[in-house]
C-alpha positions in Angstrom: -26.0 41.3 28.4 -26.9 39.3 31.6 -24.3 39.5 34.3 -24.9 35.8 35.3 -23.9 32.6 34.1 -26.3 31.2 31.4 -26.5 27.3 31.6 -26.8 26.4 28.1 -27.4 23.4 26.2 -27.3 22.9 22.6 -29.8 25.0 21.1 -29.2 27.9 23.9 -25.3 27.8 22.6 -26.8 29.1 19.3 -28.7 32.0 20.5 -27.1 34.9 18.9 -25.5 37.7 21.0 -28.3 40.6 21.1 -30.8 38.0 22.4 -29.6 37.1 25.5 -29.8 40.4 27.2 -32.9 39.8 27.7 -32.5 36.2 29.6 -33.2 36.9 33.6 -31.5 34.4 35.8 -35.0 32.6 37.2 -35.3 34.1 41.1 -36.3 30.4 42.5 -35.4 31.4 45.6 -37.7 34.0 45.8 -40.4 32.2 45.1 -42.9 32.5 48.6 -44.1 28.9 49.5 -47.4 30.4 48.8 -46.5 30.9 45.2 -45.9 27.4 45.2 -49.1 26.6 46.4 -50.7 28.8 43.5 -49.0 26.9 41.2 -49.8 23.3 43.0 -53.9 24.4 42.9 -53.6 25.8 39.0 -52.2 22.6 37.9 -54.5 20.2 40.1 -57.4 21.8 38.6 -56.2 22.4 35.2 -55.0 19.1 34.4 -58.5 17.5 36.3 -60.5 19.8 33.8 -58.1 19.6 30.7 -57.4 15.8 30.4 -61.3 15.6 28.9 -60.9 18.8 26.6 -57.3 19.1 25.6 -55.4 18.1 22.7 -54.4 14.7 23.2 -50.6 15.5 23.2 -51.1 18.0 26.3 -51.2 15.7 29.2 -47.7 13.4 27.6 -46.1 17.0 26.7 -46.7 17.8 30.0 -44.2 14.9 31.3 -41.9 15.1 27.8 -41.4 18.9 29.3 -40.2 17.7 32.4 -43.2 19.6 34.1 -44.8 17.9 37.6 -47.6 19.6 39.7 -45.9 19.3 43.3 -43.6 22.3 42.4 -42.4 25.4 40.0 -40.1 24.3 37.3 -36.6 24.9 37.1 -35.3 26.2 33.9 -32.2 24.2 34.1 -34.3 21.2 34.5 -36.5 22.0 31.8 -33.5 22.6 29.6 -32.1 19.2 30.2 -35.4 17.3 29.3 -36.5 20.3 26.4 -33.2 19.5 24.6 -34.2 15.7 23.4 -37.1 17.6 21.7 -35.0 20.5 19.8 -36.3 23.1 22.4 -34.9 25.3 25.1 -36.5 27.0 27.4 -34.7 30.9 29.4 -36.2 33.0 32.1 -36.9 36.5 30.5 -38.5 39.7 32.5 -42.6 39.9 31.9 -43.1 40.8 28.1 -40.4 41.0 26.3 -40.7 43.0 22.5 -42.6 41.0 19.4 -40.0 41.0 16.8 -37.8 39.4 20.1 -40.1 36.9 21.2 -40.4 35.6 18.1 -36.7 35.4 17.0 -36.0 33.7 20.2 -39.0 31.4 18.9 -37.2 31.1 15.5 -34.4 29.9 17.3 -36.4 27.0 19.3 -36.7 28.7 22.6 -39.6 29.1 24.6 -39.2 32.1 26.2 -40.9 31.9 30.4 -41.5 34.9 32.3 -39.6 34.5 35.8 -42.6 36.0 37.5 -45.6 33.6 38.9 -49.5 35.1 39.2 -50.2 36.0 43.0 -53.2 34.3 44.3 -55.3 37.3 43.7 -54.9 36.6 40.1 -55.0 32.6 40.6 -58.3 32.3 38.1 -56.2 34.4 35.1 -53.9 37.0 34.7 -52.9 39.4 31.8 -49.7 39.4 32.8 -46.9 36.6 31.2 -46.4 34.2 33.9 -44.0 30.8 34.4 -47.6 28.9 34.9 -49.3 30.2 31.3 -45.5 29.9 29.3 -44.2 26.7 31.0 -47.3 24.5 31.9 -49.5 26.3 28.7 -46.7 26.6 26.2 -44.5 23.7 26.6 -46.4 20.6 26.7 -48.0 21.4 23.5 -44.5 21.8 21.1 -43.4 18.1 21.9 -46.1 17.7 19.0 -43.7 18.0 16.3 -46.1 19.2 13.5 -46.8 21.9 15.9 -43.1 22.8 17.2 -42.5 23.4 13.1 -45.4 25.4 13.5 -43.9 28.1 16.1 -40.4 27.9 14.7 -41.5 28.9 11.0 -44.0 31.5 13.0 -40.7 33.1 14.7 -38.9 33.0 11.8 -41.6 34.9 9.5 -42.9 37.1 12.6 -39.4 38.1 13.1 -39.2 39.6 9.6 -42.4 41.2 10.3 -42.2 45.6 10.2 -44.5 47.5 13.0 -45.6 50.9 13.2 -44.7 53.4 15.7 -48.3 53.2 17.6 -47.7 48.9 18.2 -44.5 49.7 20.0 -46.8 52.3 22.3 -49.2 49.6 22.7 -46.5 46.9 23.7 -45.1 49.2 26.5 -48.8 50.3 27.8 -49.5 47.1 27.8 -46.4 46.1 29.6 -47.2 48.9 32.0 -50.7 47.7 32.7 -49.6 44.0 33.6 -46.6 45.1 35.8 -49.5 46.8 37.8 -52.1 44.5 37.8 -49.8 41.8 39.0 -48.5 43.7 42.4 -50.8 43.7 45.0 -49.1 47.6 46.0 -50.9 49.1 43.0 -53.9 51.5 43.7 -57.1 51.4 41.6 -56.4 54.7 40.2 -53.1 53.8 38.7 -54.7 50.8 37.2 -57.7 52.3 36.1 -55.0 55.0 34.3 -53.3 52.4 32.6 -56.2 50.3 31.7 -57.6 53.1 29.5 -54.3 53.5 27.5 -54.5 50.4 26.3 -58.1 50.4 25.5 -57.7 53.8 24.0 -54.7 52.3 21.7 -56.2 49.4 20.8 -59.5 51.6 19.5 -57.1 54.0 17.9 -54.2 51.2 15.9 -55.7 52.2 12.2 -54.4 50.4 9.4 -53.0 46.9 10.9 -49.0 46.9 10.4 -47.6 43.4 9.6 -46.4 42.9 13.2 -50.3 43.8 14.3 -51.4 41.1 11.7 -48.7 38.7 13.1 -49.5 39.1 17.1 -53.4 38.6 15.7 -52.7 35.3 14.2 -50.3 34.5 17.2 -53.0 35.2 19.8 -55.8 33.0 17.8 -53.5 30.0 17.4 -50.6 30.0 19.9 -52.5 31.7 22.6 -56.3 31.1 22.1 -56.4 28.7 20.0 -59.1 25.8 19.4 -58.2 22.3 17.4 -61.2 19.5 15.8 -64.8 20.5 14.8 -66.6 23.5 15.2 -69.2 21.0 17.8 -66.3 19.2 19.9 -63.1 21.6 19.7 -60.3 20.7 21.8 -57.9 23.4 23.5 -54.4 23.8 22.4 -53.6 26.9 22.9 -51.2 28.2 26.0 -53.5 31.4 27.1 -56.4 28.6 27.8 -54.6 25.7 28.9 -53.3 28.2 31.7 -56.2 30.0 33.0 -58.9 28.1 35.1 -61.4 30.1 34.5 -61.5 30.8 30.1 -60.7 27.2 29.6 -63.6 26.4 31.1 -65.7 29.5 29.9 -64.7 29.2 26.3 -66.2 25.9 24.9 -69.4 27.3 26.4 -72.4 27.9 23.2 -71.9 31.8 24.5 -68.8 31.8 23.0 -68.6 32.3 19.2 -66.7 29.5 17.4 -65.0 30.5 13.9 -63.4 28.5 11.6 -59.6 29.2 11.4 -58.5 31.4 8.1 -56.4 33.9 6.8 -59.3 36.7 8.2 -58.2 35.9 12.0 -55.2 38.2 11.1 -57.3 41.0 11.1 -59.0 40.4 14.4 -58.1 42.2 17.0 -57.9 41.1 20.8 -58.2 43.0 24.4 -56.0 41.2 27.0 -58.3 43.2 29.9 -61.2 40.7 29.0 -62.5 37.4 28.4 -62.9 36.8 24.6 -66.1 37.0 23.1 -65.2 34.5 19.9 -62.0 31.8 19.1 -60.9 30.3 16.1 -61.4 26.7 15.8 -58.1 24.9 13.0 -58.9 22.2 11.6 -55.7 20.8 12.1 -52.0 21.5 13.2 -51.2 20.9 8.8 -53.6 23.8 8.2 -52.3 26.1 10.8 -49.0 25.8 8.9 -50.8 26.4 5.7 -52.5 29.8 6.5 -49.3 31.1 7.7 -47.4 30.2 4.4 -50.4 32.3 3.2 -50.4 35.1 5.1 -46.3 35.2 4.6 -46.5 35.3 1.0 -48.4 38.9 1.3 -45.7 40.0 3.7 -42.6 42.7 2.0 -40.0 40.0 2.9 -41.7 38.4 0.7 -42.8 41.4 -2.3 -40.5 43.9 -1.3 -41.4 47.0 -4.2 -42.2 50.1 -3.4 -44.9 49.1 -0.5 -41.8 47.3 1.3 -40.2 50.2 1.2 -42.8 52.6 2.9 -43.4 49.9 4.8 -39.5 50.6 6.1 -40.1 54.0 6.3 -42.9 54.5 7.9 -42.1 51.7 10.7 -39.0 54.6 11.6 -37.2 51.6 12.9 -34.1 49.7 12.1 -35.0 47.0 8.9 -33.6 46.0 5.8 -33.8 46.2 1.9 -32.7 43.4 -0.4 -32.1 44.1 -4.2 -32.5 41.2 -6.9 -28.6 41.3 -6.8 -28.4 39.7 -3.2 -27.2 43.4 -1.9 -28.9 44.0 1.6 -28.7 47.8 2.8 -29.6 47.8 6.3 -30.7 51.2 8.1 -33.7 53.2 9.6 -35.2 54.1 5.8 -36.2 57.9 5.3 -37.1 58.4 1.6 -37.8 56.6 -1.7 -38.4 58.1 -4.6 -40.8 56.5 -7.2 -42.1 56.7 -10.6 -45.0 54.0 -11.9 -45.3 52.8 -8.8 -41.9 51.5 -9.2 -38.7 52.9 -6.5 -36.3 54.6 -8.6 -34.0 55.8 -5.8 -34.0 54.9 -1.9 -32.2 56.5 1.2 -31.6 55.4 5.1 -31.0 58.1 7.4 -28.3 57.4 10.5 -26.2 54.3 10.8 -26.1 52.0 8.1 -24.7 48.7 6.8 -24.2 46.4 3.7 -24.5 42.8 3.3 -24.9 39.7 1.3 -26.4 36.5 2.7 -26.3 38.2 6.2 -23.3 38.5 6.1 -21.8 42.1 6.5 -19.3 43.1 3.9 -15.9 44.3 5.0 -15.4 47.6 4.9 -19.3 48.2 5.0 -20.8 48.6 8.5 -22.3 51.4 10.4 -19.6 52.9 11.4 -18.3 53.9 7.3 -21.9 54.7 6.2 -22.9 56.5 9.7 -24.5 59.1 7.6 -26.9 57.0 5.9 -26.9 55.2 2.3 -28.7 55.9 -0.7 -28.8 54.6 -4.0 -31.0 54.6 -7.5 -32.7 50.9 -8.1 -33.8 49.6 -11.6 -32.7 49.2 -15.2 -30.1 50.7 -17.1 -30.7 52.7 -20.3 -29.4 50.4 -23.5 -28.7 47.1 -21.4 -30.6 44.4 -22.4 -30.0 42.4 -19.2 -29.3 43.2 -15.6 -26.8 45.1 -14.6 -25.9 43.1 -11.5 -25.8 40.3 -14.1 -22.8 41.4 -16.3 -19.7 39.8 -16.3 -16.5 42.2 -16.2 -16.0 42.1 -20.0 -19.8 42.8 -20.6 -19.5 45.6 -18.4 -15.9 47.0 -20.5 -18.0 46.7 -23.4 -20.9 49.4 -22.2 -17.7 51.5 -20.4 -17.8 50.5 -16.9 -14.0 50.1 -16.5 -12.5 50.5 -13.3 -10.4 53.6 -13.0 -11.7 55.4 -15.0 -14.9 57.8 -15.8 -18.0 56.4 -16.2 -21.5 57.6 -17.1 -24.8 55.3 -15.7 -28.0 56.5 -17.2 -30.8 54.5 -15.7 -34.3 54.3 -17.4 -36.1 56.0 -14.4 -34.0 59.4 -15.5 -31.2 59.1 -12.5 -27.8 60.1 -13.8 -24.6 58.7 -12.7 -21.4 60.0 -13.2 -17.9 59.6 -11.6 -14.7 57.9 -11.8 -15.2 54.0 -10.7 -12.8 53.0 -8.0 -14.2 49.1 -7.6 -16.2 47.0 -7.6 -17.8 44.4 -5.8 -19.5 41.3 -6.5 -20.9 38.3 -4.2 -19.7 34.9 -3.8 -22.1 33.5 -6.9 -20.8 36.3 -9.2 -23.1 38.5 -8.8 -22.6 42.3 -8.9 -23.5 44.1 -5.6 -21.6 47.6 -5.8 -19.8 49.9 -8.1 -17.6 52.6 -5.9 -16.6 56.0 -7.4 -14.7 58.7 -6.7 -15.6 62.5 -7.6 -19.3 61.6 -8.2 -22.2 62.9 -9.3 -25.9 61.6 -8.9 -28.6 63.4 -10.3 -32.7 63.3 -11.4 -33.7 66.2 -13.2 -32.7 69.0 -11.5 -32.6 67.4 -8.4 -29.1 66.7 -6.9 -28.9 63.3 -4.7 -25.0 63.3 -4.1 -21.8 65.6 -4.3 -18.6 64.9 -5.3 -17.6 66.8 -2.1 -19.3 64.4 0.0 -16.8 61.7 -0.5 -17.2 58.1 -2.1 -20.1 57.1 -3.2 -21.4 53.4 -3.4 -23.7 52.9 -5.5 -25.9 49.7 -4.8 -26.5 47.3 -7.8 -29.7 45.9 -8.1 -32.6 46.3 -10.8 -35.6 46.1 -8.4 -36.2 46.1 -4.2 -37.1 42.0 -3.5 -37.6 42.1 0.1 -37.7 44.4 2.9 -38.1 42.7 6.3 -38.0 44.3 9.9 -34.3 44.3 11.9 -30.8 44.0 10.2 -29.1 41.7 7.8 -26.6 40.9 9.8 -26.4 41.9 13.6 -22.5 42.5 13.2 -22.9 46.2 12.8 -26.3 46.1 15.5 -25.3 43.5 18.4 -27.1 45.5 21.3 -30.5 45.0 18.8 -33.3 46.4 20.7 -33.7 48.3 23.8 -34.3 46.7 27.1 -37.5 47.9 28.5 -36.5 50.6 31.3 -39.9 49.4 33.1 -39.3 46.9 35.5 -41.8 44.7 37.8 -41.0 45.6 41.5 -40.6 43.4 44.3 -43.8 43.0 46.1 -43.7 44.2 49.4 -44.7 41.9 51.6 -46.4 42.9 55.1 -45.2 41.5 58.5 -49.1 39.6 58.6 -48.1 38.5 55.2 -44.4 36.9 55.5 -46.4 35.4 58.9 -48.1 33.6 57.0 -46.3 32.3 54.0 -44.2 31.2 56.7 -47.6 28.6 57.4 -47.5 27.7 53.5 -44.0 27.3 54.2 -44.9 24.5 57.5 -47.2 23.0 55.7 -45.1 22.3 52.0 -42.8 21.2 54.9 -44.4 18.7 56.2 -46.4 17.5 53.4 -42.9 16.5 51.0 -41.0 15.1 54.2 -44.5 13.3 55.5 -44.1 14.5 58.6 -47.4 15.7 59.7 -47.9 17.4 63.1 -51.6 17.2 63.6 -51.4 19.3 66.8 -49.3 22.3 64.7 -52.1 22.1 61.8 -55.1 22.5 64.2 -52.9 25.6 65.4 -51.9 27.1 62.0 -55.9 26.3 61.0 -56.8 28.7 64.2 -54.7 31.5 63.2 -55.9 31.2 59.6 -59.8 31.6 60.8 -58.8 34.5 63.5 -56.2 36.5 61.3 -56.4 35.3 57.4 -60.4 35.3 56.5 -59.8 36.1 53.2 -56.7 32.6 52.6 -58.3 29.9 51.3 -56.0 28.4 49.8 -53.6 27.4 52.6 -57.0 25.7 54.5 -57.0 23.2 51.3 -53.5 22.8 51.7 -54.3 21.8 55.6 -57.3 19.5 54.5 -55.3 17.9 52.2 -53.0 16.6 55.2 -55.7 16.4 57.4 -58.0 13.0 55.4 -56.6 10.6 58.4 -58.3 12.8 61.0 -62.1 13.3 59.8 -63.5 15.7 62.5 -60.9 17.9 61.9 -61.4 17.3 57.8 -65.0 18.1 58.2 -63.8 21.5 60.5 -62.1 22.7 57.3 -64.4 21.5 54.7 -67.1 23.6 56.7 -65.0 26.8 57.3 -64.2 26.6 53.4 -67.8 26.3 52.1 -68.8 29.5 54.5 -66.3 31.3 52.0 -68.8 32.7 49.8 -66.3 34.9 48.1 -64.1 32.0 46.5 -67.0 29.9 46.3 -65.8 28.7 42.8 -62.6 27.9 43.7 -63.2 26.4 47.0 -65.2 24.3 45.5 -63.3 23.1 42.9 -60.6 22.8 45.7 -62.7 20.7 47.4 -63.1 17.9 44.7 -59.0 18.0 43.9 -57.7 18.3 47.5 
């Protein structure tokens, strides 16, 4: 957990314990005066360009947000303004895990990287910044059709199971952004970690659910495109944040697609522009192609495929029987007959629950060696087992203390003396626990009596299996925190010289003090020492509109920069 102070308001009080060790306290005072300036231009020229092609609630979000242009956001003053809208917004370090953005999502928190795009990287950058999550993200969910929209996303996406090769791509592509974004990288290391992403991405195979998931949350959340086909507006954060595609991508180049259920299984590179977006129709339908796509999700089918699903994913998730019984573990076998499980084990630390809720007595710490159990119908009982009252089950035998025989239909054999029995809160039977047991198929033994007790699940079929555990009582530290972190750039002693001229100039410009003869002097040093800043001579124009021969000085220095042409000019029309 973080070792500072959280200030929290009242959706941030809710956030369950495991999540907030990844909240970073927000480094404001880190922040160079030239990374204000990046931030000043990105929103001078976004909002110029975006106010004509934008969904219309972008430009009031942006004020409902508590978001100006003059300076980086504070979290805590986002926080205060976020809360009227059922949102909170924490600092967190670059990308953060899938399944954890989106729980934090589920929970109505918009989740901002700390980190700000250097000016290198002003146009776009792949890396999560606090321009593409604040000013992209933000505005957009005071449209509350659309804040529904993210929190059912979280909610689903954080159910969702991965594979083993999406957690490789998350940390190569982790890798790659940390580099891109510090100007002390070399080519070579770049280069390196450019073609382990690409190579992943070529190589994924069969698209997991979380692979499906971060596919529809890149064409909608992201990229995404709102209206007609002819006159789409932007909404979607990746756009509304990058000069550059939110211009590029209304062009006819650009391949428009209507929004559907197929976008899940397009896949995206973050090192380039993209070649086609989806265009919804509306907020309504993006809401209704995610209720689609959940429905063919195993939190929602569970069966055998859930299961392998589990297994396969070799990472912590959960299986819920039709008795309410949740068995939480990293799942290592299932055994099947008909395309039906007939017996299911977890490997490693394990836990029970019912409505999330961990049962007493039942958390990792008793089943450390793992849990398994048959599933399905009992031989001669014409309902459910977990469905029998205590005199139903006296009638068939199953009579605490004493020794019992369970024969179920798949062929699993189980016999032992029955120590108790547990049921849930609506009545419902969830486990019978026996001493001196035996469980068999066949000839194939799946428990000892010398093992020790054995809890036998209750349940006639496998309803759900979702990513993550029931209950987090038994798994508060949740995931791991990356051990990859972004280092401090290194700034030279020409470099802190002259964010020390940003620093004059912000100076002067929010106290409207303007020393004409200290501009002219910091404009000189620029032109003899800086070629390659253009972004601090618009800063100096933009003080300079009272003294014209000096304006025109500038303006004329500026347009000789052939190698920020576009942005100069754009600069130039803003500034």
């Amino acid at each position: 957990m973080s070792e500072f102070k959280i200030e929290l308001n009242s959706i941030t009080k809710k956030l369950p314990k495991h999540l907030q060790k990844y909240i970073v306290k927000q480094p404001y005072a880190e922040y160079t005066a030239q990374d204000q300036a990046v931030w000043r231009y990105v929103m001078k020229a976004n909002i110029d360009y975006l106010q004509h092609v934008a969904h219309e609630s972008f430009l009031p979000g942006l004020a409902k947000s508590g978001i100006t242009t003059d300076e980086i956001p504070q979290m805590e003053g986002m926080n205060r303004i976020l809360k009227d809208i059922g949102w909170a917004a924490v600092a967190v370090d670059g990308f953060i895990p899938p399944a954890v953005f989106m729980e934090f999502q589920a929970n109505n928190v918009l989740v901002i990287s700390a980190d700000i795009r250097t000016i290198e990287h002003i146009k776009y950058t792949p890396a999560p910044d606090i321009i593409h999550e604040s000013a992209g993200h933000a505005p957009i969910i005071a449209k509350k059709e659309y804040s529904n929209y993210l929190k059912v996303f979280g909610e689903i996406g954080a159910k969702a199971i991965s594979k083993p090769i999406d957690d490789q791509l998350f940390k190569a592509i982790r890798h790659l952004s940390i580099l891109k974004e510090n100007p002390n990288s070399s080519k070579k290391e770049i280069d390196s970690a450019t073609e382990t992403v690409e190579h992943l991405q070529k190589n994924i195979g069969q698209l997991s659910e979380m692979a499906k998931v971060r596919n529809l949350h890149w064409w909608t959340v992201e990229y995404g495109l709102i209206g007609s086909l002819e006159n789409p507006k932007i909404y979607g954060a990746g756009l509304l944040s990058s000069i550059s595609e939110s211009q590029e991508c209304l062009e006819p180049d650009i391949s428009k697609i209507p929004y559907s259920l197929k976008a899940a299984e397009v896949n995206f590179d973050i090192t380039t522009a993209q070649p086609q977006l989806f265009v919804t129709e509306s907020f309504k339908q993006l809401n209704d192609v995610l209720e689609e796509f959940a429905s063919t999700m195993a939190f929602k089918t569970g069966g055998l495929s859930g299961i392998n699903k589990l297994i396969e994913s070799e990472k912590l998730g959960t299986v819920q029987l039709s008795s309410g019984l949740q068995i939480s573990g990293i799942f290592a076998r299932v055994l099947h007959e008909n395309n039906q499980p007939i017996y299911f084990q977890s490997s490693g630390p394990s836990s029970l629950s019912c409505d999330n809720k961990e049962l007493n007595g039942h958390d990792k710490s008793y089943h450390q060696d793992g849990f398994g159990s048959p599933v399905g119908s009992i031989v001669g009982l014409e309902k459910s087992l977990e469905d029998c009252s205590d005199e139903e089950l006296a009638k068939i035998g199953i009579i605490v203390n004493q020794n019992i025989e369970i024969n179920f239909d798949s062929g699993v054999h189980v016999n032992g003396k029955l120590i108790s029995m547990t049921r849930s809160v609506s009545g419902k039977l969830l486990l019978l626990t026996f001493d001196e047991c035996k469980v068999k198929l066949d000839k194939q033994t799946l428990f000892e009596p010398e093992w020790g007790t054995y809890d036998m699940a209750v349940g006639e079929t496998i309803t759900s299996c979702f990513a993550g555990p029931a209950s987090y009582q038994s798994f508060e530290d949740g995931g791991e925190l990356s051990s990859e972190k972004p280092e401090a750039i290194i700034y030279s002693k020409e470099q802190l010289n002259l964010h020390s001229h940003y620093k004059e100039v912000k100076s002067m410009r929010e106290n409207e003090n303007i020393d004409s003869k200290r501009l002219h002097e910091i404009f000189k040093n620029l032109q003899t020492n800086y070629p390659n800043d253009w972004l601090l001579s618009l800063e100096i124009l933009e003080l300079s509109k009272d003294d014209q021969e000096f304006a025109q000085k500038i303006t004329f220095y500026l347009k000789k920069l052939t190698n920020f042409k576009g942005l100069v000019s754009k600069g130039l029309d803003l500034y």
